[in-house]
C-alpha positions as CSV (number, residue, x, y, z in Angstrom):
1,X,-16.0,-3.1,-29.1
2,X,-17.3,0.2,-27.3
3,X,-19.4,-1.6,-24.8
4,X,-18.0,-3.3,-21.7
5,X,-19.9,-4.8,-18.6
6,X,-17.3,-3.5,-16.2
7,X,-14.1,-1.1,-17.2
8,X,-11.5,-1.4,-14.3
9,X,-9.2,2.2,-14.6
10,X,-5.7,0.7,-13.6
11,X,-4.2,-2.5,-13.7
12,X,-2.0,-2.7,-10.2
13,X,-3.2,-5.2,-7.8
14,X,-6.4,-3.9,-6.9
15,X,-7.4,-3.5,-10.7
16,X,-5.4,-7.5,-11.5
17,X,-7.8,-8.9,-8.4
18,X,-10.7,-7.2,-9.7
19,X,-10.6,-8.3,-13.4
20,X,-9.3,-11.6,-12.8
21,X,-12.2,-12.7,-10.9
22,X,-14.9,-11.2,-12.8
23,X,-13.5,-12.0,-16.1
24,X,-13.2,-15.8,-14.6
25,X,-16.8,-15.2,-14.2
26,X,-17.2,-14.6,-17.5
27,X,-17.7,-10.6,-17.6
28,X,-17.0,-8.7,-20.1
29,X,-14.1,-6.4,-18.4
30,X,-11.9,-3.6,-19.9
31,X,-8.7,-3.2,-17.8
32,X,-7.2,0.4,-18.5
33,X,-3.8,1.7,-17.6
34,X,-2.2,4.9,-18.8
35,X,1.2,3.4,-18.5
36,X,2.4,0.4,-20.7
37,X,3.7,-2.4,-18.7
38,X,5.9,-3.9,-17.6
39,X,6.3,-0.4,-15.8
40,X,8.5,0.7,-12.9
41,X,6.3,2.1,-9.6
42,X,7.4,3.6,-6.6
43,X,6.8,1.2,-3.6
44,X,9.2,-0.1,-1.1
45,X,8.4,-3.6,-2.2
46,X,7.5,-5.3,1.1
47,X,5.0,-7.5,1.6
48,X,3.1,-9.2,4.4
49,X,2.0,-12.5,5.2
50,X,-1.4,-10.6,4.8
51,X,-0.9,-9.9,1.2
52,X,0.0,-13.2,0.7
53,X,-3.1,-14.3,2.0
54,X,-5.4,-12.0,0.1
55,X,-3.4,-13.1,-3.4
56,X,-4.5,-17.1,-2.5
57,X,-7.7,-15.7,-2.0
58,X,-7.8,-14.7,-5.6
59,X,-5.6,-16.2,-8.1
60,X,-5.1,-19.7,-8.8
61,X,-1.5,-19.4,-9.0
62,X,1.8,-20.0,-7.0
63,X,3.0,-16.8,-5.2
64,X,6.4,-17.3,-5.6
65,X,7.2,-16.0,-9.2
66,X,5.9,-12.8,-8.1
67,X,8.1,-12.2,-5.0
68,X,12.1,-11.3,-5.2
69,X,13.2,-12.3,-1.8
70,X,11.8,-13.9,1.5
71,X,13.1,-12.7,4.8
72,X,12.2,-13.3,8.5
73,X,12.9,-10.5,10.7
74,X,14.0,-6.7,10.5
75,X,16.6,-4.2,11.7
76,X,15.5,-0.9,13.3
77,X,17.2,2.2,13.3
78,X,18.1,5.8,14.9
79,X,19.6,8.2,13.5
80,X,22.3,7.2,15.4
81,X,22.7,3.9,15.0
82,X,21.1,0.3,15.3
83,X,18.7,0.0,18.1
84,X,17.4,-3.6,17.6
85,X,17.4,-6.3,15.2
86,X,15.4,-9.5,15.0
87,X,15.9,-12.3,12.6
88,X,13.8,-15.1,13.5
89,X,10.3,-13.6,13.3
90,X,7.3,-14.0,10.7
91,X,8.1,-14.3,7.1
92,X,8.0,-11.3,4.9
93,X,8.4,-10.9,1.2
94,X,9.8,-7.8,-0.7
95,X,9.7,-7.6,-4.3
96,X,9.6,-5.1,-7.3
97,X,6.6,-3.2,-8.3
98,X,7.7,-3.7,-11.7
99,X,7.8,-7.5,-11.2
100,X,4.8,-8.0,-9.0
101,X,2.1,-5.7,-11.4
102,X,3.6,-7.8,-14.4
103,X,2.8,-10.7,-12.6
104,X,-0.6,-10.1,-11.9
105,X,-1.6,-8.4,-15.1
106,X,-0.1,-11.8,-16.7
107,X,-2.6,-13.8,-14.5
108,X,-5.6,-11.8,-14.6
109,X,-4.7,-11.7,-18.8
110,X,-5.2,-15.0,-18.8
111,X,-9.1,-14.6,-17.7
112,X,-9.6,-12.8,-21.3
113,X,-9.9,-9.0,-20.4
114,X,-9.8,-6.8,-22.9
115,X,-6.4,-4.8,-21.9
116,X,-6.2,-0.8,-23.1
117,X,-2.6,0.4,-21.8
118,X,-1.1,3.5,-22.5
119,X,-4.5,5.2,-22.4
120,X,-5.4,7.8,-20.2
121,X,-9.1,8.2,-18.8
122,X,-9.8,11.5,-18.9
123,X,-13.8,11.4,-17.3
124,X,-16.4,9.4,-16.0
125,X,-19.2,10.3,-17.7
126,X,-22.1,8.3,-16.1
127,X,-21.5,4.3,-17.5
128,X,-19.5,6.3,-20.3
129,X,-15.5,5.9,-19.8
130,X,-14.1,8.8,-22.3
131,X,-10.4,9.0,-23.0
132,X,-7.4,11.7,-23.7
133,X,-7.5,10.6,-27.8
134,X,-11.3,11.3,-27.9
135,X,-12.2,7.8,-27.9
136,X,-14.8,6.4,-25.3
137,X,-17.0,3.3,-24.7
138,X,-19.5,2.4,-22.2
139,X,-19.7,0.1,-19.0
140,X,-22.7,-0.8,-16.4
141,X,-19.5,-1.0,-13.6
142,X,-17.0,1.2,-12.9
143,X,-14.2,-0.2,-10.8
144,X,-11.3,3.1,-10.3
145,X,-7.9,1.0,-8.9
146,X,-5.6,4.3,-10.5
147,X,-4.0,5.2,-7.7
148,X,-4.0,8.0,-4.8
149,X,-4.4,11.0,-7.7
150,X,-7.5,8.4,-9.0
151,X,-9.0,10.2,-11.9
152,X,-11.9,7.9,-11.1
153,X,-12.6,9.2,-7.7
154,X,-12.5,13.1,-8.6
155,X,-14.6,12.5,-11.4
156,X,-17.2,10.8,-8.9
157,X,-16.3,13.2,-6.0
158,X,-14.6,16.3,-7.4
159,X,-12.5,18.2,-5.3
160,X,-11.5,15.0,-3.0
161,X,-7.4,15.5,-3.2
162,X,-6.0,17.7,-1.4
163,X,-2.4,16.9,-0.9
164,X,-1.7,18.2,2.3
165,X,-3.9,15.1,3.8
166,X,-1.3,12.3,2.1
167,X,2.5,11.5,2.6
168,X,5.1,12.3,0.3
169,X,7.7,9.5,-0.5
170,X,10.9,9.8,-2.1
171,X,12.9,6.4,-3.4
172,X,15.6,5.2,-5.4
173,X,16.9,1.9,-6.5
174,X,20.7,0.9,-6.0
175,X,22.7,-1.8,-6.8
176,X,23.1,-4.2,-3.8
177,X,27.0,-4.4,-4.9
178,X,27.4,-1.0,-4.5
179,X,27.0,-1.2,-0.8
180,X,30.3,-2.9,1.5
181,X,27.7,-3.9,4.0
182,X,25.3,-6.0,3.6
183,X,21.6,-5.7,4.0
184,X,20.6,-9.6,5.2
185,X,17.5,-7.8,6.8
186,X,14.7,-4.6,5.7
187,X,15.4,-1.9,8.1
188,X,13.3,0.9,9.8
189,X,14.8,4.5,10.4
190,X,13.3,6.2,13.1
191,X,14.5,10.1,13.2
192,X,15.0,11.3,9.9
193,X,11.4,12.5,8.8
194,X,8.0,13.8,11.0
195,X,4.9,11.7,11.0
196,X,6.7,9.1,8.8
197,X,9.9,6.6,8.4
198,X,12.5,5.5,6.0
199,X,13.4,2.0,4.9
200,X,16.1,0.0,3.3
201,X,14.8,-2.7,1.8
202,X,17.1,-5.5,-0.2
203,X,15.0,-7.4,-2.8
204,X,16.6,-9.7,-5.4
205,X,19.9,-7.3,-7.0
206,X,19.0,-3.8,-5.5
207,X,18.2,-2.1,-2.4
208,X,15.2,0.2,-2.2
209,X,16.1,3.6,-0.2
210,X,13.2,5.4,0.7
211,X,11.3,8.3,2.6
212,X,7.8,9.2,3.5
213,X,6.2,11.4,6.0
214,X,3.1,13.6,6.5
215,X,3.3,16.6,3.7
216,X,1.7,18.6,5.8
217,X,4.6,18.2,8.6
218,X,7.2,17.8,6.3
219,X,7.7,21.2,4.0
220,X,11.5,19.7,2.7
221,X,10.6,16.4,1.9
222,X,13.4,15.8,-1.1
223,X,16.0,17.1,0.9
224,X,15.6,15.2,3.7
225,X,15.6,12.2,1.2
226,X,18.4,13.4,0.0
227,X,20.2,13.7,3.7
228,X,18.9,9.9,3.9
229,X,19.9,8.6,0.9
230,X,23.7,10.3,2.0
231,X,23.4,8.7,5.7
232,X,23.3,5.1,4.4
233,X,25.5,5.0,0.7
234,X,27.7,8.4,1.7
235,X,26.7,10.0,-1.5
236,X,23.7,12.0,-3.0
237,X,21.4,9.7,-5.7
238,X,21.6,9.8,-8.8
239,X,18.0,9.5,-9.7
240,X,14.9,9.9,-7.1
241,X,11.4,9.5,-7.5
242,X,8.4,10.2,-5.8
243,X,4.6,9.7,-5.5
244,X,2.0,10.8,-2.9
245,X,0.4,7.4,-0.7
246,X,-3.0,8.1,1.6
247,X,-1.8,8.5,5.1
248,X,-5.0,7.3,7.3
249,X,-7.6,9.8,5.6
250,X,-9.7,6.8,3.1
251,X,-12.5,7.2,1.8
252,X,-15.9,7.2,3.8
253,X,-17.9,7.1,0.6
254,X,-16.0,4.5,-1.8
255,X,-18.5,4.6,-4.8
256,X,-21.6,5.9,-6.0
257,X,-24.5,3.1,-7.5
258,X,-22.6,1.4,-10.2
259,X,-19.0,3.0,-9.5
260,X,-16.4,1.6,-6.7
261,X,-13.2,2.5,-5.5
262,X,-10.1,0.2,-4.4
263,X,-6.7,0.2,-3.2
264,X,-5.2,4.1,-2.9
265,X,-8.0,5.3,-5.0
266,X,-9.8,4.6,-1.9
267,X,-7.0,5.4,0.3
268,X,-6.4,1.8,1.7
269,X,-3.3,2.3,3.1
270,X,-2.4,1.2,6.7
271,X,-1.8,4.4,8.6
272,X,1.1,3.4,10.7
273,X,3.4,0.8,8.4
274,X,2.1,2.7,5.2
275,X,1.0,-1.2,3.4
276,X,-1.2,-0.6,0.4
277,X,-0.8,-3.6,-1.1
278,X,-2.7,-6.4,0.6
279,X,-5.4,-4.2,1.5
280,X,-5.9,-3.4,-2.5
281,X,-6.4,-7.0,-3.3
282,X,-8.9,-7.7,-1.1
283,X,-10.5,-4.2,-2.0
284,X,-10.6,-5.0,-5.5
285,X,-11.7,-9.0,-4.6
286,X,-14.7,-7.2,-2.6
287,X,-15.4,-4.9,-5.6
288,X,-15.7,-7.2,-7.8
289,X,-18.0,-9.6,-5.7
290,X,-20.5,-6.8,-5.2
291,X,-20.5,-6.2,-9.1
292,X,-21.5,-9.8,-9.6
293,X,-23.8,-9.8,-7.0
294,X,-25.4,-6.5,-8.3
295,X,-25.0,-7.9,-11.8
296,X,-26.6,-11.6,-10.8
297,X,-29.9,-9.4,-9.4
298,X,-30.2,-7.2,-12.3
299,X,-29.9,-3.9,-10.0
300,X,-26.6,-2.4,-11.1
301,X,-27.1,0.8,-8.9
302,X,-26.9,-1.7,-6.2
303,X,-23.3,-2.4,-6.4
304,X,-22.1,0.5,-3.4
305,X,-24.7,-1.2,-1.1
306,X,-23.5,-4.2,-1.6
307,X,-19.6,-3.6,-1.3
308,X,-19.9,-1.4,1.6
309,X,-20.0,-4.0,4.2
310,X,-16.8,-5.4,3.2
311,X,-15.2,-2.2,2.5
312,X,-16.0,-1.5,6.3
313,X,-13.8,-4.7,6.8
314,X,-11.0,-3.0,5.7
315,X,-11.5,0.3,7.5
316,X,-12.0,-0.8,11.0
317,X,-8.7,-2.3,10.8
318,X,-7.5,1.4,10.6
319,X,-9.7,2.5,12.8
320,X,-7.5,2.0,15.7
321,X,-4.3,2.1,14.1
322,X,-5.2,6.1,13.4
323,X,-5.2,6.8,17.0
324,X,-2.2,4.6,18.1
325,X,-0.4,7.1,15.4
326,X,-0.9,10.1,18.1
327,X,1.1,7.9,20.5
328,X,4.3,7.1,18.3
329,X,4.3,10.0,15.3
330,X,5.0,13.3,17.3
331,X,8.6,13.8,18.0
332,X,8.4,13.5,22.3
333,X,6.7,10.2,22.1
334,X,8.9,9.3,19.1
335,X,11.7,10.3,21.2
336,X,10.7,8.0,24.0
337,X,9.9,5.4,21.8
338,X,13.4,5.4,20.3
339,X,15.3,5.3,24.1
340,X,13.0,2.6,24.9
341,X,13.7,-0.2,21.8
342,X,16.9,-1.3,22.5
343,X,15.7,-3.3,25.6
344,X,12.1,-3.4,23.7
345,X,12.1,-7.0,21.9
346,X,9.1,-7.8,22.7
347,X,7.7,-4.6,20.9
348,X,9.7,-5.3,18.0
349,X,8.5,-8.4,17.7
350,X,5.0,-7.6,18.2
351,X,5.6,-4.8,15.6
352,X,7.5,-7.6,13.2
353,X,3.9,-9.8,14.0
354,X,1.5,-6.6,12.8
355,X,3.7,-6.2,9.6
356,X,3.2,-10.0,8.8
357,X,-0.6,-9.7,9.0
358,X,-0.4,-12.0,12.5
359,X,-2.2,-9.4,15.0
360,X,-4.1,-6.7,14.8
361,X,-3.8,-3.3,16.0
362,X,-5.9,-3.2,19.3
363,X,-3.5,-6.3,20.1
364,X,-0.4,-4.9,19.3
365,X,-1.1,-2.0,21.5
366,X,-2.1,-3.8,24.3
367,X,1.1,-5.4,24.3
368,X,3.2,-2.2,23.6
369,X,1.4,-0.1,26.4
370,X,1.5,-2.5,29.1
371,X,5.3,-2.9,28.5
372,X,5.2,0.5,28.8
373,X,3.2,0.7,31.9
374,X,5.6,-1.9,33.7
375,X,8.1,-0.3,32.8
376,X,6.9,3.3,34.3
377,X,6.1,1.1,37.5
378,X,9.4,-0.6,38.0
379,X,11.6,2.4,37.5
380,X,9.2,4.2,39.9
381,X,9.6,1.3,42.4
382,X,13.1,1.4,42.3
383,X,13.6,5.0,43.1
C-alpha cells in the first residue's frame, strides 16, 4: 500500500500514543522508525506519577509490565556527599527505554498499524513521506514523534536545530552487582555539571549513570561524565552514550496544516527535572485527537488549529518552570541551594511532589521561596 491516512515518523511513546488511538479509531496509520526494535535508547528511565497518568489516558492496558522498579523517595547529592534523603514520598517508577518503547509498540501493534522499522525518512514532501531506499507513499497527516534531531520538524521548519539551545547527556548501564553499596533509592548530584544534573538511577538488574547539562555552558561534557561515572563506581566506563534532549527552548509553532509535532520533536521536555516522557504521551494523545477531529470535518489543513490549544496545555506548564531555572541553574544560587538542603526537607519533598506529577511549578516555588524568605528573616533576627 503507498497511501496512508496518517504516517507517524517514530514509534517511542509519543508516536505508540498517537497510533494507537487513531488506529483504534480505525485510521489507516503507518508507524515509521529507523531503528528495529526492541532497541536500546538513552533515558534515565524514571517515570512520574504524571506519566503514569497520561499512559491510562491512552491504552487499555495494565502499566505494570512496562515499568522495572517502583520506588518512593530519592537521595540528593553534593559533590561531597549526601545532603538529604527521603524515602516515604510519592511513588515513582524507573524503567528501561528498551522495555517501555517495546511495550508500547506491542500495544499500539495490536490496533493494526502498518509498522515500517528500519527505515529512515529522508523528507516531507507535502502529504508525500519519501525514504533513504527511494521508496515513498503518501498521507493526509503527518505526525513527526523522531526525536530532538526530528527529521520531520527540519523538513517543516528548516534550520530549527541548533545544538547549542539543547543539553548534552552522557549514560551508561552497569550491573547493579557491581556496586558494594546499594542503591535502594534514584539519586540527584548537584555539583558536577552547569545548568544541569546527574543521576543514579537503579531499575530492575542495572543502574543507569548519567549526565546532562546546557551545551552551551558545558564545552567538556564527556569528560565530566567520565569524572562522574569515576566518583560513583571508582573506575572509567566501559561504554558511554549520548543523545541531545530540548532544554526549555519547545517549539512555538508545532505543525503546519496537516503536519504536527510531539514529544522532543517538539521539544517537550520539562526544563528543570529534564522529563520527556509523560509530556510526549499526552502530546502525541492531543495530536492524534486533532487529526480525528480535522479528519471527522473533512478540513485536513485544520489539524494545527485544532491541536494548538492543547499543545498550549503543555507549554504553560514550562512556562514558569523556565524562569525558576535562573534561580537554581547558575553556580551562586546553586551554591546556596546546596548549603541550604540538608536542613531543607520540606523542599525536597516538595521537589519529590513536582517529580511525581502532584504540584505544579508556580506551587512548588511558592513553597521553596518562602522557606527561603523565613529563613533570611530568622537568621537576620537572630543576629
Amino acid at each position: 500500500m503507498n497511501k496512508y491516512d496518517v504516517a507517524v515518523v517514530g514509534s517511542g511513546p509519543g508516536g505508540a500514543a498517537s497510533a494507537y488511538i487513531l488506529s483504534a479509531s480505525g485510521m489507516k496509520v503507518a508507524l515509521i522508525d529507523r531503528c528495529v526494535f526492541p532497541r536500546n535508547k538513552l533515558c534515565g528511565g524514571l517515570l512520574s506519577g504524571r506519566a503514569k497518568t497520561a499512559f491510562e489516558s491512552i491504552f487499555d492496558e495494565a502499566w505494570g509490565p512496562a515499568i522495572e522498579s517502583e520506588m518512593c523517595g530519592a537521595r540528593f547529592f553534593g559533590s561531597e556527599g549526601l545532603l538529604n534523603s527521603i524515602d516515604n514520598s510519592y511513588p515513582l517508577y524507573l524503567t528501561s527505554r528498551k522495555t517501555f518503547d517495546s511495550y508500547l509498540l506491542e500495544l499500539a501493534s495490536k490496533k493494526g498499524p502498518k509498522v515500517f522499522h528500519g527505515v529512515a525518512v529522508t523528507s516531507i514532501d507535502r502529504n508525500r513521506v519519501n525514504f533513504r531506499d527511494g521508496t515513498s507513499f503518501t498521507s493526509d497527516f503527518i505526525i513527526g514523534a523522531d526525536g530532538a534531531t526530528s527529521r520531520v520538524r527540519t523538513c517543516l521548519f528548516p534550520d530549527s536545530f541548533h545544538k547549542e539551545d539543547y543539553a548534552l547527556c552522557f549514560q551508561s548501564e552497569i550491573p547493579r552487582s557491581e556496586l558494594r553499596e546499594t542503591k535502594p533509592l534514584p539519586e540527584i548530584y548537584f555539583g558536577f555539571v552547569r545548568w544541569g544534573y546527574a543521576w543514579v538511577f537503579p531499575k530492575g538488574e542495572t543502574l543507569s549513570i548519567g549526565i546532562g547539562g546546557s551545551l552551551s555552558k558545558n564545552r567538556n561534557m564527556k569528560n565530566l561524565f567520565t569524572r562522574f561515572f569515576r566518583h560513583v563506581t571508582g573506575r572509567g566506563p566501559e561504554s558511554i552514550r549520548g543523545c541531545y534532549t530540548p532544554l526549555g527552548n519547545y517549539s512555538k509553532k508545532p505543525g503546519i496544516g496537516n503536519a504536527l509535532l510531539v514529544g522532543d520533536a517538539a521539544g517537550l521536555v520539562d526544563p528543570i527535572t529534564g522529563e520527556g516522557i509523560a509530556f510526549a504521551l499526552m502530546s502525541g494523545k492531543f495530536a492524534a485527537q486533532s487529526i480525528l477531529k480535522a479528519a471527522n470535518s473533512g478540513i485536513p489543513h485544520m489539524a494545527y488549529d485544532f491541536y494548538k490549544p492543547s499543545y498550549r496545555s503543555i507549554t504553560r506548564f514550562f512556562s514558569p518552570a523556565k524562569m525558576l531555572r535562573h534561580f537554581l541553574y547558575p553556580s551562586y544560587p546553586q551554591a546556596r541551594l546546596i548549603r541550604a538542603l540538608p536542613r531543607a526537607t520540606e523542599i525536597v519533598e516538595s521537589y519529590l511532589g513536582l517529580i511525581a506529577g502532584r504540584m505544579n511549578y508556580y506551587e512548588f516555588a511558592r513553597i521553596a521561596f518562602g522557606k527561603t524568605v523565613r529563613d533570611l528573616f530568622n537568621r537576620t533576627g537572630r543576629q
